[in-house]
C-alpha positions in Angstrom: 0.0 0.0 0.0 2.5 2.2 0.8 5.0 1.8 -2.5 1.3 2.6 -4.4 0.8 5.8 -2.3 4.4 6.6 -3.3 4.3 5.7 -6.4 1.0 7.7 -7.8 2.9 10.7 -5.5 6.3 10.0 -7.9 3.8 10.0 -11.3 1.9 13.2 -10.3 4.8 14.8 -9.6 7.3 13.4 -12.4 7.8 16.8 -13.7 9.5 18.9 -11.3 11.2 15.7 -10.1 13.2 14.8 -13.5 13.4 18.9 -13.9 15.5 18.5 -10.5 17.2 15.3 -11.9 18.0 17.3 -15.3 19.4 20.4 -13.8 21.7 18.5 -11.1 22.9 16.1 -13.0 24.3 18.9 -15.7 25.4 21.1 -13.0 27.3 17.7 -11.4 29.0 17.1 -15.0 30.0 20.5 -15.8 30.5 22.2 -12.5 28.4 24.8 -13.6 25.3 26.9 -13.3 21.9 25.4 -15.4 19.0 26.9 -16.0 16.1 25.1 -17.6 12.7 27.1 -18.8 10.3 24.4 -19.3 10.3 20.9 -19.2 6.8 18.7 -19.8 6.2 15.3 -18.9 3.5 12.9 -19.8 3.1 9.1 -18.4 0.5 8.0 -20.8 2.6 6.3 -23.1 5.4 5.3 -20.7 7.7 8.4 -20.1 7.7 11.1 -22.4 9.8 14.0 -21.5 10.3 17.1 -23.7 12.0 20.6 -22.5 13.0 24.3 -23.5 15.1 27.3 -23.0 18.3 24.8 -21.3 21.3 27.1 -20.2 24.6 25.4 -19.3 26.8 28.4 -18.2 30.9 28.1 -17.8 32.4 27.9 -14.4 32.1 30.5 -12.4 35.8 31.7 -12.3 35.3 32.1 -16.0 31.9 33.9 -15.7 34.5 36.0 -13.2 36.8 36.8 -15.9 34.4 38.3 -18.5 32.5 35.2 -20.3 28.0 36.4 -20.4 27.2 34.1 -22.6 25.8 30.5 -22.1 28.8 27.5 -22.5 25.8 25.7 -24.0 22.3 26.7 -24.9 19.4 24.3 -26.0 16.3 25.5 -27.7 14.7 22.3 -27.3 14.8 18.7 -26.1 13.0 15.5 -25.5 13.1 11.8 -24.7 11.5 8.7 -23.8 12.3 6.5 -20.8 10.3 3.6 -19.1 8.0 4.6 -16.0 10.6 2.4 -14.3 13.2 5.3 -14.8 11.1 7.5 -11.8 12.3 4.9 -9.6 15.4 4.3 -10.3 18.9 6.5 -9.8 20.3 6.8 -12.5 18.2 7.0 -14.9 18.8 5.3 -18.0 17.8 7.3 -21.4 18.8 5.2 -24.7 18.1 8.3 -27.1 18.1 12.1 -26.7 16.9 14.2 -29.8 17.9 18.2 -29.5 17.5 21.1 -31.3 19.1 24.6 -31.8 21.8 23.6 -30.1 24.6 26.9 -29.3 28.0 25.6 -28.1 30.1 28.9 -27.3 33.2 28.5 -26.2 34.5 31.4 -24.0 37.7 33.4 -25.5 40.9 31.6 -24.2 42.1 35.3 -23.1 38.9 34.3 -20.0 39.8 30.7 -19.6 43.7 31.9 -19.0 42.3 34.7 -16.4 40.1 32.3 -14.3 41.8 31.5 -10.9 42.4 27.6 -10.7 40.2 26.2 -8.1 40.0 22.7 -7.1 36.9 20.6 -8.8 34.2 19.8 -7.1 30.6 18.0 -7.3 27.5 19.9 -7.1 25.5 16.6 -6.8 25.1 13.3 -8.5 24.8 12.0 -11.5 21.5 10.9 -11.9 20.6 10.5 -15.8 22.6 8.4 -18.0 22.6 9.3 -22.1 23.5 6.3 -24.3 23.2 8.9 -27.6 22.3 12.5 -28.7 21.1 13.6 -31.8 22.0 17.2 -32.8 19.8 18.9 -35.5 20.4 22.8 -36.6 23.4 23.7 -34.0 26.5 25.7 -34.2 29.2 26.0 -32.4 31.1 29.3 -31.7 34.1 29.7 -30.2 35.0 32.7 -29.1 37.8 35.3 -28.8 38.8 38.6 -26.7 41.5 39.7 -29.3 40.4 43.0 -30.9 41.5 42.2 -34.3 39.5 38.7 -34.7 36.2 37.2 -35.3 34.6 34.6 -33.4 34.9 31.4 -35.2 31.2 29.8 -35.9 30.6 26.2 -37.3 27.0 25.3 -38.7 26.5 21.5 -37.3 23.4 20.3 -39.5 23.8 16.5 -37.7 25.5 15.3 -34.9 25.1 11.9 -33.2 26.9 11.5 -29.9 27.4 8.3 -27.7 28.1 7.8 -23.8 27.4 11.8 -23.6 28.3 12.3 -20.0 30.8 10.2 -19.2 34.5 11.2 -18.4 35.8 9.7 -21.6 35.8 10.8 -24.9 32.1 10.4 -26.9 32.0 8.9 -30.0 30.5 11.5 -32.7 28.7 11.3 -36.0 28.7 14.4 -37.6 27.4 16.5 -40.6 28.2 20.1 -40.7 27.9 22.8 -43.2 31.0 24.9 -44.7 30.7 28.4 -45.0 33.7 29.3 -47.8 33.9 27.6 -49.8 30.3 26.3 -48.9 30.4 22.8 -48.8 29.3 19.9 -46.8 31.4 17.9 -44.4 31.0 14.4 -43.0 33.3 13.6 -39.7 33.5 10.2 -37.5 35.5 10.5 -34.4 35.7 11.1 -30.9 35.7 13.9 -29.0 36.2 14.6 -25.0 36.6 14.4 -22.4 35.1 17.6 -22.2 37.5 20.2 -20.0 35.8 22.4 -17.5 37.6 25.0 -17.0 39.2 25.5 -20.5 36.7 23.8 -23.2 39.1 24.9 -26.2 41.8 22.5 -24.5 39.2 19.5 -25.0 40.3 16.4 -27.3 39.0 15.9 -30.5 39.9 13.6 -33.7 38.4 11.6 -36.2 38.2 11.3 -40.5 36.7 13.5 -42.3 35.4 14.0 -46.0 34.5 17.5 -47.4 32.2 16.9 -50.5 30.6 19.6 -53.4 32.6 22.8 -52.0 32.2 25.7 -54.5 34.9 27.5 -54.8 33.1 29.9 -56.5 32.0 31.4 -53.4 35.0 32.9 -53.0 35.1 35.9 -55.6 37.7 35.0 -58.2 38.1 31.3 -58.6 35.9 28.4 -59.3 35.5 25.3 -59.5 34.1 22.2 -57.2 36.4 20.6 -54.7 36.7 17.2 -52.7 38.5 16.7 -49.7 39.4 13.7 -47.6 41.8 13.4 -44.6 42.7 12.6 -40.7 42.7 15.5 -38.0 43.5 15.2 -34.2 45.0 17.0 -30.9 42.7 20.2 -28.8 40.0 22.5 -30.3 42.6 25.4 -30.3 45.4 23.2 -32.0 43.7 20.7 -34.7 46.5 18.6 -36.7 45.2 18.1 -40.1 46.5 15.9 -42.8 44.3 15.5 -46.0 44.5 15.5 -50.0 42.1 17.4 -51.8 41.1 17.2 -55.5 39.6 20.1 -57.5 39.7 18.6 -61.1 38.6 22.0 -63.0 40.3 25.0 -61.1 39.6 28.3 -62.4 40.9 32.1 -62.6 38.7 35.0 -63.3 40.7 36.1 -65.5 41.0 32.9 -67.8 38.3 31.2 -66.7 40.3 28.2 -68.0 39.8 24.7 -65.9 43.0 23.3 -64.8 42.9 19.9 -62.5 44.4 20.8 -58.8 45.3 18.2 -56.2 46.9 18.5 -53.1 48.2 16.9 -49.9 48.4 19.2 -47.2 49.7 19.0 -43.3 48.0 22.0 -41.5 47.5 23.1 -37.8 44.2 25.0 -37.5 43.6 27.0 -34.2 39.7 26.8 -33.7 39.7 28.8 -31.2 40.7 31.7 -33.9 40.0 30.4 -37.7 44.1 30.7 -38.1 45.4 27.9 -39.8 49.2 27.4 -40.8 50.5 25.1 -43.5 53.0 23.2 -43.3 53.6 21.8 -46.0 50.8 21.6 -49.3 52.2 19.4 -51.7 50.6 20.3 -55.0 49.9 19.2 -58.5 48.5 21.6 -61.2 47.8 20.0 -64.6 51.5 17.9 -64.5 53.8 21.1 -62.7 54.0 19.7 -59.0 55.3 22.3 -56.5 55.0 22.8 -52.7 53.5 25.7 -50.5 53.5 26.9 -46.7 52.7 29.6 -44.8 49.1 30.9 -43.0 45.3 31.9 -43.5 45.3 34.2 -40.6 41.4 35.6 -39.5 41.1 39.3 -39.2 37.7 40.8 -37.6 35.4 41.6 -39.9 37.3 41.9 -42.8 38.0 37.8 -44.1 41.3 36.1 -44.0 44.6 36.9 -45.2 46.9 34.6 -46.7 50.8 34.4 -47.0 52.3 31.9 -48.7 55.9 31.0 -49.7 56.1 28.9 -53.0 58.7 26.7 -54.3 57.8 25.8 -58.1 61.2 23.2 -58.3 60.3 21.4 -62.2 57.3 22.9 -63.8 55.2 23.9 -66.7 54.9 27.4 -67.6 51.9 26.4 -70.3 49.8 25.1 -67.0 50.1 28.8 -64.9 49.6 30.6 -67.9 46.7 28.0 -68.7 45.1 29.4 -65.5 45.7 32.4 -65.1 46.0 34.1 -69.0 42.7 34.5 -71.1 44.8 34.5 -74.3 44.8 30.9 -75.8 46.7 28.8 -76.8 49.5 30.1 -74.1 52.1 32.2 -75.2 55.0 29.9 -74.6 55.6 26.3 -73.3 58.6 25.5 -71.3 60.2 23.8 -67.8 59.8 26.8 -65.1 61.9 27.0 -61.9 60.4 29.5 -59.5 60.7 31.0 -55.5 57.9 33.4 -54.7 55.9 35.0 -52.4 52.1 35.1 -52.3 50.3 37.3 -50.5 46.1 37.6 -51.0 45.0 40.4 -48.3 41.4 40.3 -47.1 38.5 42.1 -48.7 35.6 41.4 -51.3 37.4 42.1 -54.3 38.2 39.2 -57.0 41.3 37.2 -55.9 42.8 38.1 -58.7 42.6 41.5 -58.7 43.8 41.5 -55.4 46.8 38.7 -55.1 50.1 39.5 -55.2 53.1 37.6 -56.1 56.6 38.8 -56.0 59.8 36.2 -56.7 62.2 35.0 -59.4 61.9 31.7 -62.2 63.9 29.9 -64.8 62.2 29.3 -67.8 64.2 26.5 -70.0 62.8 24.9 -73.3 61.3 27.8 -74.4 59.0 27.3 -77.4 56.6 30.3 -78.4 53.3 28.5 -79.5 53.1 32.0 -81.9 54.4 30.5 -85.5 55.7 33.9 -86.6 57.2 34.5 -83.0 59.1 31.5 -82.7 60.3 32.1 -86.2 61.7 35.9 -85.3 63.5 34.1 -82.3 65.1 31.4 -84.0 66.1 34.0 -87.1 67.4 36.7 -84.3 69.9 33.7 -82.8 71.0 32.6 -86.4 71.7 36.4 -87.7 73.3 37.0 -84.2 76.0 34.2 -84.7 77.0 35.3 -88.1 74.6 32.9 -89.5 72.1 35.0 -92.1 72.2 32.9 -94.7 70.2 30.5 -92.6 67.5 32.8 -91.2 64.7 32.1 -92.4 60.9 31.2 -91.7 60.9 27.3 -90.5 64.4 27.6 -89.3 64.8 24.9 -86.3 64.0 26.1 -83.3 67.0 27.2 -80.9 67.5 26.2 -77.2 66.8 29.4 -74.7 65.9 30.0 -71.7 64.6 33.3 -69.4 65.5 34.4 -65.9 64.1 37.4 -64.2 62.9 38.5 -61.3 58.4 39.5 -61.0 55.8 40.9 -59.3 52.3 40.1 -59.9 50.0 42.9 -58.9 46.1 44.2 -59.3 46.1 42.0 -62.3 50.0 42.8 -64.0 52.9 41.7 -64.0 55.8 44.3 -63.9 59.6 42.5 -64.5 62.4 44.2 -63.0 64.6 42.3 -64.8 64.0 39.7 -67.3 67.6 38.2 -69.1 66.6 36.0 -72.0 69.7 33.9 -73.2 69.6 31.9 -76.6 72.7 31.1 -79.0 74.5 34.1 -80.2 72.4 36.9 -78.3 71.0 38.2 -74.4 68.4 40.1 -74.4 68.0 42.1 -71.2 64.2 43.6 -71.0 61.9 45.5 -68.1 58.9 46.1 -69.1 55.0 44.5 -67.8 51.8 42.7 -69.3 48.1 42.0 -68.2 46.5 39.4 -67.7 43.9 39.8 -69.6 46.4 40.1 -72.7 45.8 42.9 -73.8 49.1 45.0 -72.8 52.5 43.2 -73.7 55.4 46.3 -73.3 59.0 45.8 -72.7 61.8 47.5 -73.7 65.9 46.9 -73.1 68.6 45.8 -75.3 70.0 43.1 -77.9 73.5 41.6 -77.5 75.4 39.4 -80.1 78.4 37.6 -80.8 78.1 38.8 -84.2 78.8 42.5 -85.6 75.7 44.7 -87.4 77.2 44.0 -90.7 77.8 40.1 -90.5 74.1 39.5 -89.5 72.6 40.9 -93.0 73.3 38.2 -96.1 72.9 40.8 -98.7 76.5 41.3 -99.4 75.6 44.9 -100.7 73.5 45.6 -97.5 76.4 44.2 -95.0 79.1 46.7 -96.7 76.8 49.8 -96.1 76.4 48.6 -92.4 80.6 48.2 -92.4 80.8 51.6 -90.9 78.1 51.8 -88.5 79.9 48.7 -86.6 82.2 50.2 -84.1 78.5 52.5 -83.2 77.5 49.0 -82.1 80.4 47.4 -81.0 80.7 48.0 -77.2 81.0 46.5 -73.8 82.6 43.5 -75.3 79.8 42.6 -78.0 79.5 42.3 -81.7 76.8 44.8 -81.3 74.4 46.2 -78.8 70.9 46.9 -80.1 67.9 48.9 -78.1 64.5 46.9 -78.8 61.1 47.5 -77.6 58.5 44.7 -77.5 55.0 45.4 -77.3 51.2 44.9 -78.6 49.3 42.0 -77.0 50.2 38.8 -75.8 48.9 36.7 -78.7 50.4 39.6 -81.4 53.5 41.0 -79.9 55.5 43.4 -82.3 59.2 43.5 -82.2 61.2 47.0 -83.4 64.5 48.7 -82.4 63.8 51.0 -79.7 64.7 54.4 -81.6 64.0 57.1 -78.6 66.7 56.0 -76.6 69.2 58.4 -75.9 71.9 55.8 -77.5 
C-alpha cells in the first residue's frame, strides 16, 4: 500500500522531479550553473519528457573573468524512458533528440584569467545518455583579441554516444561549410570535455569535405573534394588530408585546370588561423610545394601568406590558368621561388593577389608561329649565321630568368635576361593578364657584328661603318629593342627614342 501511495505521489509529480534530476545532473558534470525554462512530462505512453530554454553556463571563475554568454544553450529537447526510470537512480535514457543547439566557447584570453580552483561536485549523477542527436546547431568559439572574429561552425547533424561520461564520446557528424560552402561528414571522438578550459578539450576523427564551391570565393571556381585525418585540442587541430579540384579556375581565364593537393596543417579553432606546413601540390602535371598561413582578421576575411617553391614545372599550366589568351604564349620547364600574399577584402582574388619572386624558364618554345620564327632567325643572324635565317628555321634552345611581381592583375619584371645562341636580351617592361598589354623595352646583345648579320652582301658593306657605333662593352653589337602589342600579337622593333 505504501509503494502505491508513493508511487501515484512520484507519477503526479514526475515533472518537477526529473526537472530537479536534469538540472543536477548537468550542473554535477559540468560544475556549472543550469537553467532550464520548461520541461513537460507525460506518463501516458510510458515516459515522455520534452523541454526548452536549457542554459549550461561556464564555471564560475570564468563567468569571473568576463564570459556572459551561455557555455551551452538548448532551444529544445526530448526523450522517452520507461516509467521504471522514476524509480530508479540513475536514470537510463537510450536516445536524446535536441534542437538549436549553441556551443560557445568562451575566448581563451577568460579561460587563462580564471583562478584555478580545485573541482568539485555539485551533486550526483543521476541521468545516463546512451546517444544524442543534434539537429540545426552551431558552435562558436570565441575570442577577446580586438582584431579577430569569433569562429562559428554550422553543425546540421551530430550523433553522440556515452554523452556524459569522463571519456571521450563517439560522434557522428554533418556540418555545413561556409567558404567555400560545402558539406562535411566527420567520424571521431571527442572529450573528455574540459571544464575549465573547453578549447583545450580532445578531439579527432576522419573527415570527407564533399561539393565545395569555390566559387563562393570571388575570383576562382571550380568544385572541390577533400578527404583526410585530424586530431590533438579545439585550439590546436593537426590536419593531414589530399584534396582534389579537377577543374580549377581564374577570373581572369576562366580556363579549368585539374588541382590536387596533400596538405599537413594546424588549424587553431579557437581563432580560424590555420598554418601550413607543407601543401604538396599538383597543377595539370607542374607539382610544386607551399606553406605559410590563413590568418582571421575581424570583420574583414582572411589573409593569406604563402611561400612557393615551383622546383620542375610547366609554364603552359600557370599561364593556362591564369591568361585569357589561348593557346598560351610559350611552353617550357619553369623553376620558380615566390611570395604570395592575398589580403582580405571582397574584391576578385585576382585582382587582389600579389606575387613577388624570381623563375627559370628553359625549353622555351613560343606557341606563336611567326614569334618562334623571329626568335630562332634573331639567334642565327646573331652568330654570323644569315644565310640560314629564315621562316621554319629549327627552333633554338633558350631560356629566361628574371625577377616578377604580380599585382592588381599585372605583371611588372624588374629584370627579365633572355639567353639563346648568339644573343641576351635584357628587358623591363610589364603585361596584363587579360592580354591585352604586352610592353617591354631593353637591349639586344650578339656575338656577331651589325654588318655580319645581314646576307645581302651589298647591304652588310653599307652597315661596315656603323659597326664600331654598335660594338661595345665586349659585344658584336648592342641593339635597343622595344616589344610590345598584345600577348597573342606582340610586335618587335629597335627601340629608336633612346638616348643611345
Amino acid at each position: 500500500m505504501t509503494l502505491t501511495i508513493v508511487a501515484e505521489i512520484m507519477l503526479r509529480h514526475a515533472g518537477p522531479i526529473l526537472k530537479g534530476r536534469v538540472v543536477e545532473t548537468l550542473s554535477t558534470r559540468f560544475n556549472s550553473k543550469v537553467e532550464l525554462d520548461t520541461l513537460d512530462v507525460s506518463v501516458a505512453h510510458g515516459l515522455q519528457v520534452s523541454g526548452s530554454g536549457l542554459r549550461i553556463y561556464p564555471p564560475d571563475d570564468v563567468i569571473a573573468a568576463g564570459a556572459t554568454h551561455p557555455l551551452i544553450a538548448v532551444h529544445q529537447f526530448d526523450f522517452r524512458a520507461g516509467i521504471a526510470g522514476l524509480f530508479i537512480k540513475p536514470m537510463h535514457v537510450d536516445s536524446v533528440h535536441v534542437s538549436g543547439l549553441a556551443i560557445q566557447i568562451p575566448p581563451r584570453e577568460y579561460r587563462q584569467q580564471a583562478a584555478e580552483r580545485a573541482k568539485k561536485r555539485r551533486g550526483k549523477i543521476k541521468i545516463i545518455v546512451g546517444e544524442i542527436l543534434f539537429d540545426d546547431s552551431q558552435l562558436v568559439i570565441g575570442t577577446a583579441k580586438p582584431g579577430k572574429d569569433p569562429k562559428i561552425f554550422a553543425l546540421k547533424h551530430i550523433i553522440m554516444h556515452d554523452f556524459g561520461s569522463n571519456a571521450s564520446w563517439p560522434y557522428d557528424a554533418d556540418l555545413t561549410n561556409a567558404i567555400p560552402r560545402g558539406d562535411i561528414h566527420a567520424i571521431g571522438s571527442f572529450g573528455p570535455w574540459n571544464l575549465e578550459s573547453p578549447g583545450d578539450s580532445p578531439v579527432d576523427g576522419d573527415y570527407t569535405f564533399d561539393n565545395a564551391d569555390l566559387g563562393t570565393i570571388h575570383g576562382i571556381g571550380g568544385m572541390l573534394s577533400s578527404t583526410g585525418k585530424f586530431g590533438g585540442q579545439l585550439n590546436r587541430i593537426d590536419v593531414n588530408g589530399n584534396t582534389d579540384t579537377p577543374a580549377f579556375t581564374l577570373d581572369t581565364a576562366n580556363h579549368p585546370v585539374p588541382l590536387k593537393t596533400h596538405f599537413h596543417a594546424i588549424v587553431d579553432g579557437t581563432s580560424g588561423d590555420t598554418y601550413l606546413e607543407p601543401v604538396a601540390a599538383t597543377l595539370g602535371s607542374s607539382q610544386f610545394t607551399c606553406s605559410g598561413s590563413v590568418i582571421n582578421i575581424k570583420g574583414k576575411g582572411h589573409i593569406i601568406d604563402l611561400d612557393i617553391d615551383i622546383p620542375a614545372g610547366q609554364i603552359r599550366d600557370f599561364l593556362n590558368l591564369a591568361v585569357k589568351t589561348q593557346p598560351p604564349i610559350m611552353s617550357g620547364a619553369l623553376q620558380m621561388k615566390a611570395k604570395l600574399n592575398i589580403p582580405p577584402g571582397k574584391q576578385s582574388v585576382t585582382q587582389k593577389i600579389g606575387v613577388r619572386g624570381n623563375f627559370v624558364l628553359t625549353r622555351i618554345h613560343f606557341t606563336n608561329a611567326q614569334m618562334e620564327d623571329k626568335v630562332d632567325m634573331l639567334s642565327l643572324r646573331a652568330q654570323g649565321r644569315p644565310g640560314e635565317a629564315h621562316a621554319g628555321a629549327p627552333d633554338v634552345h633558350s631560356q629566361i630568368r628574371g625577377a616578377f611581381n604580380l599585382q592588381s592583375g599585372r605583371m611588372d619584371f624588374s629584370q627579365l635576361n633572355y639567353t639563346l645562341p648568339g644573343a641576351t636580351i635584357n628587358l623591363t617592361g610589364q603585361y596584363t593578364l587579360d592580354g591585352k598589354k604586352f610592353d617591354f623595352t631593353g637591349k639586344v646583345r650578339t656575338d656577331a657584328q651589325l654588318s655580319h648579320m645581314i646576307s645581302t652582301w651589298w647591304k652588310s658593306l653599307l652597315l661596315k661603318p656603323v659597326d664600331p657605333f654598335f660594338h661595345k662593352h665586349g659585344a658584336g653589337a648592342e641593339i635597343p629593342i622595344k616589344i610590345n602589342g598584345t600577348n597573342s600579337a606582340p610586335k618587335f622593333g629597335l627601340n629608336l627614342g633612346t638616348k643611345n
